[in-house]
C-alpha positions in Angstrom: 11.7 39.4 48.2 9.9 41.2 45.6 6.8 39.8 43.6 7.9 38.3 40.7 5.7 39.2 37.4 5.4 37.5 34.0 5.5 39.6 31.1 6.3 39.0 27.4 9.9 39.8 26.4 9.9 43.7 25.8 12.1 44.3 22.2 14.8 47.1 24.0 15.3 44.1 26.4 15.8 41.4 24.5 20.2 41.8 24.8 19.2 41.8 28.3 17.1 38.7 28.1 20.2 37.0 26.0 22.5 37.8 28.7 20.3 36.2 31.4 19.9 33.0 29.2 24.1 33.2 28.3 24.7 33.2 32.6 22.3 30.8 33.0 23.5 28.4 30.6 27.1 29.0 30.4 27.9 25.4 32.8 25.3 23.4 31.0 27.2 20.1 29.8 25.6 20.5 26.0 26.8 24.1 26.1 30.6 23.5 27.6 30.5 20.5 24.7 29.6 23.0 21.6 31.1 26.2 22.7 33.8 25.2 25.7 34.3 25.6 29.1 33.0 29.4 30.6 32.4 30.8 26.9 29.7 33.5 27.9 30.3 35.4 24.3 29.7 32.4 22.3 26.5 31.4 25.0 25.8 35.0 24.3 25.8 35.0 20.6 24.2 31.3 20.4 21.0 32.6 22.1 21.5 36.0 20.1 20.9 34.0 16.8 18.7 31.9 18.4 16.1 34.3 19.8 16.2 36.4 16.7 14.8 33.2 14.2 12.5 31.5 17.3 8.7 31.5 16.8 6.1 31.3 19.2 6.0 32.8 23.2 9.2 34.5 24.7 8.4 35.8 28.2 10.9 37.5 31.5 10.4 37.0 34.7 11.3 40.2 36.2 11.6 41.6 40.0 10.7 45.3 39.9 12.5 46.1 36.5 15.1 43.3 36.4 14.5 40.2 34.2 15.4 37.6 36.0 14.3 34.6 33.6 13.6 33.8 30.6 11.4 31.1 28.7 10.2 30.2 25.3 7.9 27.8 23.7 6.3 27.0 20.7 3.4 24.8 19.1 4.6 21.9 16.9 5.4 22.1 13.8 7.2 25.2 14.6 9.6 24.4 17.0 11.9 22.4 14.2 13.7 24.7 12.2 13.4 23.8 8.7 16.1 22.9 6.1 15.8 26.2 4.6 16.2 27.8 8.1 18.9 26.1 9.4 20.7 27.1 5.6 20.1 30.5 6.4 21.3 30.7 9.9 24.5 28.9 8.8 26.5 32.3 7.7 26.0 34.0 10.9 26.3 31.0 13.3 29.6 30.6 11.6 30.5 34.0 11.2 29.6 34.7 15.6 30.6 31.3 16.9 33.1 29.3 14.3 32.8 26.9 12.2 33.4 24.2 14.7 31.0 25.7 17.4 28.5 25.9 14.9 28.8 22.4 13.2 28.4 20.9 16.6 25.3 23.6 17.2 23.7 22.0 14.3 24.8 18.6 15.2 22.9 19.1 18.7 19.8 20.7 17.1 19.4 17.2 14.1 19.8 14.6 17.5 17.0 16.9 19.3 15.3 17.3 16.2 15.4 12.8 16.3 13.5 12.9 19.5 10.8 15.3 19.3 7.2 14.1 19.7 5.4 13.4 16.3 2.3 14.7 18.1 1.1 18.2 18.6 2.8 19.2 21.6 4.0 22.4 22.7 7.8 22.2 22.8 9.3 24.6 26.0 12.9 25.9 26.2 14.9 27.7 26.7 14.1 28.2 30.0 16.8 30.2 32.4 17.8 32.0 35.4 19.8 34.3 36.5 22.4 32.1 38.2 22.2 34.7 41.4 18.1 34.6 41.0 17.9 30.4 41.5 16.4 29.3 44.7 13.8 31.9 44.8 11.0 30.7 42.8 11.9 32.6 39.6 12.2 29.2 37.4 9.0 27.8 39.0 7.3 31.0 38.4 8.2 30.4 35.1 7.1 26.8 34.8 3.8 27.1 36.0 3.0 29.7 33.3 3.6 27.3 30.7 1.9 24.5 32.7 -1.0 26.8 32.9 -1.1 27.2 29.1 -0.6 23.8 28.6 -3.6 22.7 31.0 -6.0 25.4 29.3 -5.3 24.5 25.4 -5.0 20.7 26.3 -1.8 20.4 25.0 1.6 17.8 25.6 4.9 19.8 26.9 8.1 18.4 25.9 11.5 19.5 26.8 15.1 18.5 26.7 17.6 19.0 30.3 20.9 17.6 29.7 21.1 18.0 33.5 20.4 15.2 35.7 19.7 17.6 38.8 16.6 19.4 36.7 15.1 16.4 35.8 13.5 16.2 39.3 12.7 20.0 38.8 10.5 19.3 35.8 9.2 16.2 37.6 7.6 18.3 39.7 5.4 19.9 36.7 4.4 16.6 36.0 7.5 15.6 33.4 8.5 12.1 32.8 11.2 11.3 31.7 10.5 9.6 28.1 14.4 8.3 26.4 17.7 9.5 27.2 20.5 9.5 24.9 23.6 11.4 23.9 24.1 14.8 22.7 27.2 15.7 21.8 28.3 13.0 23.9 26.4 14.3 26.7 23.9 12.7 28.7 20.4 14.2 27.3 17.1 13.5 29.2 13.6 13.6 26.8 10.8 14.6 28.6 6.9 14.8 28.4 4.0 16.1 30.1 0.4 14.9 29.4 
């Protein structure tokens, strides 16, 4: 296996980088519940929109010249997209996912919105894998970059899994699990580190 390296997201890759995250994300129970089961076009366009209007740090894990992962985070206050924001990503969100997909995006985005920390915290996701990359270190590599930052600006992490299985993942970073509750009437785990 290849050394994997940790760079920020190169603009010419960022379709790339949407792709990874669409693959990645495409079976998560939040995504099957807004966009349906196997929609990789509206994953794609979701993370498309989503990418384009994100602050803070996007970086690729990449093997060689393949991106393998992705992850972004962001200081507080930034990671809540403001009222004006949200307004303004309205047209396209409806326009590239439907007016249903995108009322239940927004939807998900106001319950997460509910739960984030009041504190300063640095808020992490997305965070994704190529689904043929998992199992070889790619998502920890990717972890303990964030970690790292977190440790040398003294800063919480928080993060939202709305899979059970990753909750032990992010334990491992020294997560705990702060509330749970339903998004999109899917199971939903808060967590904190710090």
């Amino acid at each position: 296996m290849s050394q994997i390296t940790i760079t920020p997201l190169p603009t010419e890759q960022t379709e790339t980088a949407i792709g990874v995250l669409a693959r990645a994300f495409v079976t998560n129970p939040v995504h099957v519940a807004a966009f349906g089961p196997s929609n990789l076009e509206s994953n794609e366009e979701f993370f498309r929109i989503g990418l384009a209007a994100m602050k803070g740090r996007q970086l690729v894990a990449t093997d060689g010249s393949r991106i393998l992962g992705v992850v972004h985070w962001v200081r507080s206050p930034s990671c809540q997209f403001s009222a004006l924001e949200k307004l303004r990503m309205m047209p396209r969100m409806v326009s590239g996912l439907g007016l249903g997909s995108a009322l239940r995006v927004i939807s998900w985005v106001s319950t997460w919105s509910r739960h984030d920390p009041r504190e300063p915290h640095s808020h992490l996701g997305p965070i994704g894998v190529e689904p043929e990359a998992q199992g070889r270190r790619v998502g920890s590599t990717l972890m303990e970059k964030y970690c790292a930052e977190l440790d040398r600006i003294g800063m919480v992490g928080y993060l939202e899994t709305d899979r059970p299985e990753n909750v032990e993942f992010y334990r491992r970073f020294g997560f705990v699990v702060t509330g749970t509750g339903p998004v999109l009437a899917v199971e939903t785990y808060f967590m904190r580190r710090g």
